[in-house]
Each structure stands twice: as structure tokens, then as C-alpha cells.
C-alpha positions as CSV (number, residue, x, y, z in Angstrom):
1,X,-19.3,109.0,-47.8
2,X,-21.1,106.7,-45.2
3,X,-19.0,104.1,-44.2
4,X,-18.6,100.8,-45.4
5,X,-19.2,97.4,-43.4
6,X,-17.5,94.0,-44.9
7,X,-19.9,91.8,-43.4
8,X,-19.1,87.5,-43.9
9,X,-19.2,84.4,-42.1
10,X,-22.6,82.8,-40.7
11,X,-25.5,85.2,-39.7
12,X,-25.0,85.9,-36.6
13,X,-21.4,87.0,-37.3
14,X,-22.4,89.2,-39.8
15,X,-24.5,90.8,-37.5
16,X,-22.1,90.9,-35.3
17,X,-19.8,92.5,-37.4
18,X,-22.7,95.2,-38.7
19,X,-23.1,96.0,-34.7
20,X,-20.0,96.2,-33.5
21,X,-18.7,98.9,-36.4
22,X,-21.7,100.6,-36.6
23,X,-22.4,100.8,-32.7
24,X,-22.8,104.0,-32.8
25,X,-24.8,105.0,-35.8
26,X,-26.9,102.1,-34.0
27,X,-27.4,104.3,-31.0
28,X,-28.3,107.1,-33.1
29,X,-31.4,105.0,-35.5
30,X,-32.8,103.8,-31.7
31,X,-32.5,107.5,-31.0
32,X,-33.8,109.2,-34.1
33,X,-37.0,106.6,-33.9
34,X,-37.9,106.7,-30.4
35,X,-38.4,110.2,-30.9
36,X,-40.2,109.3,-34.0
37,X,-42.3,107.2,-32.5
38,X,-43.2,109.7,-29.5
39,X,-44.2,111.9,-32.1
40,X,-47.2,109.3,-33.4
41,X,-48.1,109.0,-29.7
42,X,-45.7,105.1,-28.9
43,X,-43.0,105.2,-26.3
44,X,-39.9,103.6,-27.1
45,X,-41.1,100.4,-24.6
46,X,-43.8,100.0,-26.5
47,X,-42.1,100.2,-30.0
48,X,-39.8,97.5,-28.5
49,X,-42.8,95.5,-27.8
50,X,-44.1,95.8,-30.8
51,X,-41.1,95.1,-32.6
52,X,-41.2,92.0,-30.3
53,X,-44.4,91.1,-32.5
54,X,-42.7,90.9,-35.6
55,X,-39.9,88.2,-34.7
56,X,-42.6,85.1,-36.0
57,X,-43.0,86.7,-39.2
58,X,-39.1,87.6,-39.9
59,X,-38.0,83.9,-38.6
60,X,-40.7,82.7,-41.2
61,X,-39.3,84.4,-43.8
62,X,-35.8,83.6,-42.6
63,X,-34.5,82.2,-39.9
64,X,-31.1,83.3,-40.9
65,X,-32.4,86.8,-40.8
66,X,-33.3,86.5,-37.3
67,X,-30.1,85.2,-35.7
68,X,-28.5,88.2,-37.9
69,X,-30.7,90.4,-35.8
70,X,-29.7,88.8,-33.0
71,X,-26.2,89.2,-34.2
72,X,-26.5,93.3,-34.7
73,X,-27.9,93.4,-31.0
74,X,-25.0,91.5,-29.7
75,X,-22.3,93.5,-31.4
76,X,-23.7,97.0,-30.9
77,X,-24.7,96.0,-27.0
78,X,-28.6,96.7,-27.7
79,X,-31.4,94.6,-26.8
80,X,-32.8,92.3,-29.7
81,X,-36.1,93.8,-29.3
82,X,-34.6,97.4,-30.4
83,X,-33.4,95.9,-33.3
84,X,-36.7,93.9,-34.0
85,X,-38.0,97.7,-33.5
86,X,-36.0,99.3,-36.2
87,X,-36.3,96.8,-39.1
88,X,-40.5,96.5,-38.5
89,X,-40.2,100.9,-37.9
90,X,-42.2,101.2,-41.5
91,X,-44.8,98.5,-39.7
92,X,-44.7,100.5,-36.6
93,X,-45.5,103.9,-37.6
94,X,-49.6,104.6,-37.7
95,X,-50.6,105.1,-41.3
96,X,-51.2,108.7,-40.5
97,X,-47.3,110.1,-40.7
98,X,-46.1,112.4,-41.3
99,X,-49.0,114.5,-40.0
100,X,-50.1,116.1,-36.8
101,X,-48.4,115.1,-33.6
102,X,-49.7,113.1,-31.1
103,X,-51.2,115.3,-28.1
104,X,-49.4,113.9,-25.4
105,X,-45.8,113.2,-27.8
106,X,-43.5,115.4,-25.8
107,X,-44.5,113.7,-22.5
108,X,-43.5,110.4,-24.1
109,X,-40.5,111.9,-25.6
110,X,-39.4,112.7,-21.8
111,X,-40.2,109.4,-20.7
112,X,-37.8,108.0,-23.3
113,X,-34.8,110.1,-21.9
114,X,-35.8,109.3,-18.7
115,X,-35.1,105.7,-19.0
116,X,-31.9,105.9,-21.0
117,X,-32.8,106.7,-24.6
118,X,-30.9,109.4,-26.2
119,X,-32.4,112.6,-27.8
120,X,-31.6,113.4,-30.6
121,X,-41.6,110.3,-47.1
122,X,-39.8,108.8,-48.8
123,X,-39.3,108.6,-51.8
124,X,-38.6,109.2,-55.7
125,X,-37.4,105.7,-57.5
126,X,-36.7,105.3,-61.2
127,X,-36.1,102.1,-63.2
128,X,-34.6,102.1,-66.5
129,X,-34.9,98.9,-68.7
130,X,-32.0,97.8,-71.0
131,X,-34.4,99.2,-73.9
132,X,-34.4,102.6,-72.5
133,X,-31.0,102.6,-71.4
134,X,-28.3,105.1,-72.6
135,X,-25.4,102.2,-71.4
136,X,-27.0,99.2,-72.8
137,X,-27.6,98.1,-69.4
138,X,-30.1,98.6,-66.6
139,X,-30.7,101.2,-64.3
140,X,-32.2,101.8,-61.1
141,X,-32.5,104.8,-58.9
142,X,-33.9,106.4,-55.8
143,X,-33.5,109.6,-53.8
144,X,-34.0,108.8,-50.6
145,X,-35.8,111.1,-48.8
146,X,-37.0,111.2,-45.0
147,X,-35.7,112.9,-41.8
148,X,-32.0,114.4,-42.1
149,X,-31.1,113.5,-38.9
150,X,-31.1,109.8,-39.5
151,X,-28.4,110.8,-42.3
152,X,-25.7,110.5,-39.6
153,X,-27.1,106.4,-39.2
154,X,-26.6,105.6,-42.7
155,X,-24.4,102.7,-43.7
156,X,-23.6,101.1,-46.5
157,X,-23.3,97.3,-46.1
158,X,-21.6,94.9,-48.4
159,X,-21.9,91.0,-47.5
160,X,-20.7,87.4,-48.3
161,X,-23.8,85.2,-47.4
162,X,-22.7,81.5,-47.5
163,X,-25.1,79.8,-49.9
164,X,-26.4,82.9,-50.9
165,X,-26.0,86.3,-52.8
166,X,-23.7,88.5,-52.1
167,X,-25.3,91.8,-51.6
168,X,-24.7,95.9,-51.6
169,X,-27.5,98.1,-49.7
170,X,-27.3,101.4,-48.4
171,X,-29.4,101.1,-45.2
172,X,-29.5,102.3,-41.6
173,X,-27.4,101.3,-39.1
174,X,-29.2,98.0,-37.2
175,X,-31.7,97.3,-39.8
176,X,-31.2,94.5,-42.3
177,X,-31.2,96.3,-45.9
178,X,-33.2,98.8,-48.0
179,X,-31.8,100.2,-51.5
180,X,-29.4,97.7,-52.9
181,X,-28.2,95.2,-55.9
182,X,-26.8,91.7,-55.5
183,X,-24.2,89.4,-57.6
184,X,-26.7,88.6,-59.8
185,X,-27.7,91.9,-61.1
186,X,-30.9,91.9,-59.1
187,X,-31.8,95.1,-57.4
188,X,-34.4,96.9,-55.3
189,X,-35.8,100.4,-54.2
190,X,-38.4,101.4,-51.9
191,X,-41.3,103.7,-51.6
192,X,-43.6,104.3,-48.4
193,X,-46.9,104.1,-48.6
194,X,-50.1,104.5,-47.0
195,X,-53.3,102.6,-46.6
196,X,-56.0,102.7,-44.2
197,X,-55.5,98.8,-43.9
198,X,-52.2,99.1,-42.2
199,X,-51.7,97.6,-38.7
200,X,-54.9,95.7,-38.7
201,X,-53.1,92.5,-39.1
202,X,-49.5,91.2,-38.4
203,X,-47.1,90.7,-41.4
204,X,-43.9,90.7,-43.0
205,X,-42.1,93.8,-42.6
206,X,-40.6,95.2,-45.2
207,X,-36.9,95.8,-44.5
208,X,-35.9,92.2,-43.6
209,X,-38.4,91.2,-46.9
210,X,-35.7,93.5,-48.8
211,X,-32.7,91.8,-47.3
212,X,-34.7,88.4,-48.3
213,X,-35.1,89.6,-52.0
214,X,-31.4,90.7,-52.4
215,X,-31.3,86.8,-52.6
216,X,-33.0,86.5,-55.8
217,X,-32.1,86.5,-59.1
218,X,-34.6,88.1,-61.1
219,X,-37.9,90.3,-61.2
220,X,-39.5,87.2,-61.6
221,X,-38.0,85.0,-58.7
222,X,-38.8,88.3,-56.6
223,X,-42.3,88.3,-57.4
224,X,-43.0,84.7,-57.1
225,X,-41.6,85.5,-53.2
226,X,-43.7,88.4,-52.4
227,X,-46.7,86.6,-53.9
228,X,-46.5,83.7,-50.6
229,X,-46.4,86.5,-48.3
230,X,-48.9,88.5,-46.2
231,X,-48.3,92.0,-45.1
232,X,-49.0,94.7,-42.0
233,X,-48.5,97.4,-44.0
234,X,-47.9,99.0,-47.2
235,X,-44.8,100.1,-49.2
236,X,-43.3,99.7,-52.7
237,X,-40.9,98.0,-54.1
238,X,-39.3,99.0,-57.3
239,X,-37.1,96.2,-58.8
240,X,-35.1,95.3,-61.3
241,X,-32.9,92.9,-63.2
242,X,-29.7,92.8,-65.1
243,X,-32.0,91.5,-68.2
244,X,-34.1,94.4,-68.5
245,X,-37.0,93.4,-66.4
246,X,-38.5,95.8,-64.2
247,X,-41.9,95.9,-61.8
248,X,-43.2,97.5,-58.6
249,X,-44.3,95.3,-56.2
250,X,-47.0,97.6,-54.2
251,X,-48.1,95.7,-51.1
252,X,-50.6,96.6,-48.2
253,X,-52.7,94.4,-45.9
254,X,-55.1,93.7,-48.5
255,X,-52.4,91.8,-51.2
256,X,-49.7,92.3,-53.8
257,X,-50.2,94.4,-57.1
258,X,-47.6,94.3,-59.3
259,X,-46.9,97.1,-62.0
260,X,-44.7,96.7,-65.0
261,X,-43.2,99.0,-67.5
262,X,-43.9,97.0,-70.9
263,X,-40.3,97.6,-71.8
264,X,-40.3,101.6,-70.6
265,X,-38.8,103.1,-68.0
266,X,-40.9,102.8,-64.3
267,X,-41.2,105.8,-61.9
268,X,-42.7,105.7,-58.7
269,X,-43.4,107.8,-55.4
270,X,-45.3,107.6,-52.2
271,X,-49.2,106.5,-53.3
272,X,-50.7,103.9,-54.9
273,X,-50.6,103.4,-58.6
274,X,-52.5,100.3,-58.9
275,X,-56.6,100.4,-58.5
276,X,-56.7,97.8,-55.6
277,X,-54.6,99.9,-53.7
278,X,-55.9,103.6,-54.7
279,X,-59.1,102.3,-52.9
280,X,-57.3,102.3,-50.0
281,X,-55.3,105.2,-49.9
282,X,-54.7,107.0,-47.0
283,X,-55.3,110.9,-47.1
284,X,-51.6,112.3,-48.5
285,X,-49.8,115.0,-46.6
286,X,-49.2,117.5,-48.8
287,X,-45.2,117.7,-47.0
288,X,-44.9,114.5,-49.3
289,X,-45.3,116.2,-52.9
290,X,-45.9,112.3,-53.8
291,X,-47.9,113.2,-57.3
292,X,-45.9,116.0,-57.9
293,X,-42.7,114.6,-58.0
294,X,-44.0,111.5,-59.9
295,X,-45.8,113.7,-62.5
296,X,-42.3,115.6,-62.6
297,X,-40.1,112.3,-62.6
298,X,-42.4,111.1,-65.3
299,X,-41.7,114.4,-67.5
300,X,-38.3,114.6,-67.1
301,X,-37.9,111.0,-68.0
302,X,-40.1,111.5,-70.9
303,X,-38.0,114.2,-72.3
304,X,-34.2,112.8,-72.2
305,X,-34.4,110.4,-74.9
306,X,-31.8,107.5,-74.0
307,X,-30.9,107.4,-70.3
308,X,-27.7,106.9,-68.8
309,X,-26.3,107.7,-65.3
310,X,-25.4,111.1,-65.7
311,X,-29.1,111.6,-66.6
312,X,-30.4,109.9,-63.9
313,X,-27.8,111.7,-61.6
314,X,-29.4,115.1,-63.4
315,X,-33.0,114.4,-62.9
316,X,-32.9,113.1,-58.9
317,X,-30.9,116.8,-58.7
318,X,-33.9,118.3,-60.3
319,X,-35.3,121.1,-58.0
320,X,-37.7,123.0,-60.2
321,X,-40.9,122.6,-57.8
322,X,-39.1,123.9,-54.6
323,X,-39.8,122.1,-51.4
324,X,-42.1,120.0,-53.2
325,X,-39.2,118.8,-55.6
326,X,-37.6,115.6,-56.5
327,X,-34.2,116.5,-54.9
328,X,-35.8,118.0,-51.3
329,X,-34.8,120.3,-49.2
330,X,-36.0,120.5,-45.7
331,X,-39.0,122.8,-45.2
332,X,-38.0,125.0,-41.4
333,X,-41.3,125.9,-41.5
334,X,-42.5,122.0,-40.3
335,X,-41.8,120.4,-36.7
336,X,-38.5,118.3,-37.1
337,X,-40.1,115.1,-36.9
338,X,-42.1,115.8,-40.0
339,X,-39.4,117.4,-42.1
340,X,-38.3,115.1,-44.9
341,X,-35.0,116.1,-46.8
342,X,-33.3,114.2,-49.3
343,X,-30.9,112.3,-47.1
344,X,-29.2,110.2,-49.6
345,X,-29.6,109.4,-53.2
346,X,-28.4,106.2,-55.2
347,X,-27.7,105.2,-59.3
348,X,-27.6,102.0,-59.6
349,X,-25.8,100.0,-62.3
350,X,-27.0,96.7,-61.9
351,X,-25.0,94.2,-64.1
352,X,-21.8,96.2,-62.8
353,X,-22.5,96.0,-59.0
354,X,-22.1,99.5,-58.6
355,X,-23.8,102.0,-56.3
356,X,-23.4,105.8,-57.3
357,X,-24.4,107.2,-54.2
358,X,-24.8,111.2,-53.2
359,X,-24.3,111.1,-49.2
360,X,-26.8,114.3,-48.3
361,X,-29.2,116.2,-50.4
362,X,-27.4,115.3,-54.0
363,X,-27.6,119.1,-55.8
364,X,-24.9,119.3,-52.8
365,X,-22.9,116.6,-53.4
366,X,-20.9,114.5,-55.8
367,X,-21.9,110.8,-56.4
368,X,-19.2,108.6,-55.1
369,X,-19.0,105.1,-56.8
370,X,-19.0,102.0,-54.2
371,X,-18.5,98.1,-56.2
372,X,-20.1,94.9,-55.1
373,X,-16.9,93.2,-55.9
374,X,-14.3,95.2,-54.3
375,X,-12.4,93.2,-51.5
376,X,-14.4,91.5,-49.1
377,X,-12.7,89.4,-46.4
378,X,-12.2,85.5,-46.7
């Protein structure tokens, strides 16, 4: 299992507590990203730069969520700006990846070593409504696919927020939340996407705007948020609530859609499911298998009937379409910094506070259960 970081006190000790245990799985996100970036043609300088960018627009959203930045900087002895780099790394990369790599990549790949920086898709989300549930309660789950050398950066992070929710997210190491559920039974899943809108204006970036939602209490509050915001680039966010509600909240420079189930069970992958945003669409690499894993996702779901854990557990195992498949393997035959595997895959049981959570490509795996409410220091 990844490990597990108590995190409590004001924000910048939380962050301080996320750096300092997790100072090396820190080291290994600023390393697996700087090569990332190289890859889509941006040294690691200017990732930091850019990253630099986002600081108005996270301190907007929260200022708390800045000084815990600055917290995870100061524990795991990195600058602020590499932390800046990781949480706004969706905002970062062009809306092209993962495609072709940039001509000169390996040149800036060198550069990065030579000043210090190590070497070193996503994803299929499910949400099922009380209605639809097997357990009588809601559901939500995601495998979490993208490059399986970032699965050694994984943490899970469980905080006490003064004032606020207490939360569970399985995230990287350094960056502020992505899948997760708070005390209120509120939880969140997320989906790149694409549009050819990205990056032509500055926004929120997503993975601090997760961290903000884990403070809500419903689909509803969680909307009413994302509706004051503006945004650099696209993703989705599948949420749901201990009642039963459920939406994706698909965002891109040009506004929020939201798409709900009317009481059924939500799927989603890696493209646009609402007109406004299809119009947009960026060109999808086929390495994604984005509408064949939903169309799969949706038939699977389709055909169980009542859906409990075990189900869900079943169908993000499902490896029927090969490489293309909801549980994904990696494909040898693509350069490593295209090759998206399942890393990680989560069940979530929202009004319990658990996380089921498969730590590599889950038909390899067991699910090991992590709670909400297990200790957390005073």
C-alpha cells in the first residue's frame, strides 16, 4: 500500500508534515514531470516559471492552500515554485499529450540533469447513486491511469483542517489532492481532458480546486463553487454525495458544463460528453482508448443489475479490450513518456469514509481498505 500521511494543525504545518514524510516520493513527482515536461518540449525552469503563474489563482481560491504549498516546499526542502509546478502539471502540459515528442525533448531532458534534476490518460470514473446501489449507499470509483513510474510518488493523505473538512485523497506526493471523500460524505474523481482552448488564458488549476472541493458538502455546494471560477484548462470532475447526488463537472477555458445521471449510475473517461465542450475537442490519441473504455464501462454497468463494491472492484479489473481496456496495462511498444498503465485504482464508500484502493494495475492486486476516521493526531 502507499503510505499514509496524518496531516493536522494550520496549513502550513500540514504541509509541512506532507513534505517532510513524503520527501522523497516529492523528489521523485519533480523528477517524473521534468522529464514529462521535456517530452512536450518545457524545461523544468520553465515549468517552475510557469507554475510561478498559477500562485494568484490558487491564493484566490484559497489562501490557506497556498501557505500549505508553501508548507510541502519547506518540509521536503524544494523550492515553492516546484510545488506550484506540480499542482498546475494538468495546466502545464500542452493540450496535445500524449502524442508525438517534442523535436528537441532529449536536449532539454539533459539540460534538466545537468542542473540537478533527477532522471527518472487518465482515466475511467464510475458513480453509483444510492438508487443504483447494491449497499444502499453511494459509490464512487476511478482507475487511475497515467505513467507507472509516478506509482512510486503516490500517497495517500488523510487531514484534520481546522474549520474545515476532514479529508482522504489518494494523490501524488507534493500536490494538494486528486481522488478523495471528506467527513461529509462528499467525494471526487477526475478525468483529463483536452480542448484546443487550453492555455490561452490563466485559471484555476485543477488539483488545488480538488483539495478546495473536499471542503464541501454536497454535489450541489460543489457546483455552486466551480460555477465562480474560470479555468486554463480542461478536466472532469466526477462527484458525488452521501445523498445520492451525482454530476460531472467538465470544465475548459470556455466554462463549466455539468452532466447528471437523473438517478443512474454516471461513467466517464477522457473526452467531452457535453455539446459545448465536444466543439472543442482536441484530436484523441488513440493510446487513450477514451470512447472505448466508456462505451465498455457503460455496458458493463448496464449489465450488473444492483451495484456494490465487489462489482465495481470486478468491472475496473475488466480487461476484455486489451491495451485499450479499462484496467490498462502498459503498451512496450510506446516511448515511456506516453505509456499510460493503470497506476492505482480506488472504490469509494462515501457515507463510510472508506477508500478501497488497489496500489498498481488492480487485476494484480488486492484492494486494501483505508478509513477517514481511523486515528488522526490531536
Amino acid at each position: 500500500m502507499f503510505p499514509v500521511i496524518d496531516a493536522h494543525g494550520s496549513a502550513r504545518e500540514r504541509g509541512r508534515m506532507h513534505g517532510a514524510a513524503a520527501r522523497h516520493r516529492v523528489a521523485r513527482s519533480v523528477a517524473t514531470y521534468a522529464r514529462l515536461f521535456a517530452f512536450c518540449g518545457i524545461d523544468w525552469r520553465e515549468a517552475q516559471r510557469r507554475g510561478e503563474g498559477f500562485s494568484d489563482a490558487i491564493g484566490a481560491l484559497s489562501g490557506q492552500l497556498l501557505e500549505e504549498i508553501e508548507g510541502i516546499a519547506e518540509g521536503s526542502g524544494r523550492q515553492a515554485n516546484e510545488i506550484l509546478a506540480l499542482n498546475a502539471r494538468t495546466e502545464i502540459l500542452p493540450p496535445t499529450f500524449p502524442g508525438d515528442p517534442h523535436p528537441s525533448w532529449r536536449e532539454l531532458d539533459a539540460g534538466n540533469r545537468a542542473s540537478g534534476v533527477p532522471d527518472w490518460g487518465e482515466c475511467t470514473a464510475i458513480a453509483v447513486p444510492r438508487s443504483a446501489s447494491a449497499t444502499g449507499a453511494t459509490l464512487l470509483a476511478q482507475n487511475w491511469d497515467w505513467l507507472g513510474a509516478q506509482r512510486d510518488a503516490l500517497v495517500v493523505l488523510r487531514t484534520r483542517n481546522p474549520g474545515e473538512a476532514s479529508c482522504l485523497t489518494l494523490t501524488e506526493a507534493g500536490m494538494l489532492a486528486k481522488i478523495g471523500l471528506n467527513e461529509h460524505g462528499f467525494g471526487v474523481c477526475l478525468n483529463i481532458l483536452r480542448s484546443s482552448a487550453d492555455g490561452t488564458r490563466p485559471g484555476t488549476p485543477v488539483h488545488p480546486l480538488l483539495r478546495a472541493l473536499l471542503g464541501c458538502r454536497s454535489v450541489a455546494e460543489a457546483i455552486e463553487m466551480a460555477r465562480t471560477l474560470g479555468f486554463g484548462a480542461s478536466s472532469n470532475v466526477l462527484c458525488a454525495d452521501a445523498s445520492g447526488d451525482a454530476a460531472n463537472l467538465e470544465f475548459s477555458p470556455a466554462g463549466l458544463q455539468v452532466l447528471r445521471g437523473e438517478g443512474g449510475v454516471l461513467c466517464h473517461t477522457n473526452h467531452f460528453l457535453a455539446p459545448d465542450g465536444e466543439r472543442g475537442q482536441t484530436a484523441l490519441a488513440p493510446s487513450l482508448s477514451s470512447v472505448p473504455r466508456l462505451t465498455r464501462a457503460r455496458a458493463l454497468v448496464e449489465s450488473r443489475g444492483r451495484i456494490g463494491v465487489a462489482e465495481l472492484q470486478r468491472i475496473l479489473r475488466d480487461e476484455s479490450e486489451g491495451l485499450l481496456s479499462i484496467c490498462r496495462r502498459p503498451d512496450s511498444s510506446l516511448p515511456a513518456e506516453a505509456r499510460i498503465e493503470s497506476v492505482a485504482s480506488v472504490v469509494m464508500e462515501l457515507a463510510a469514509g472508506q477508500m478501497h484502493i488497489a496500489p498498481d494495475v488492480p487485476s494484480l492486486v488486492d484492494y486494501e481498505t483505508i478509513a477517514l476516521r481511523e486515528t488522526v493526531p490531536a
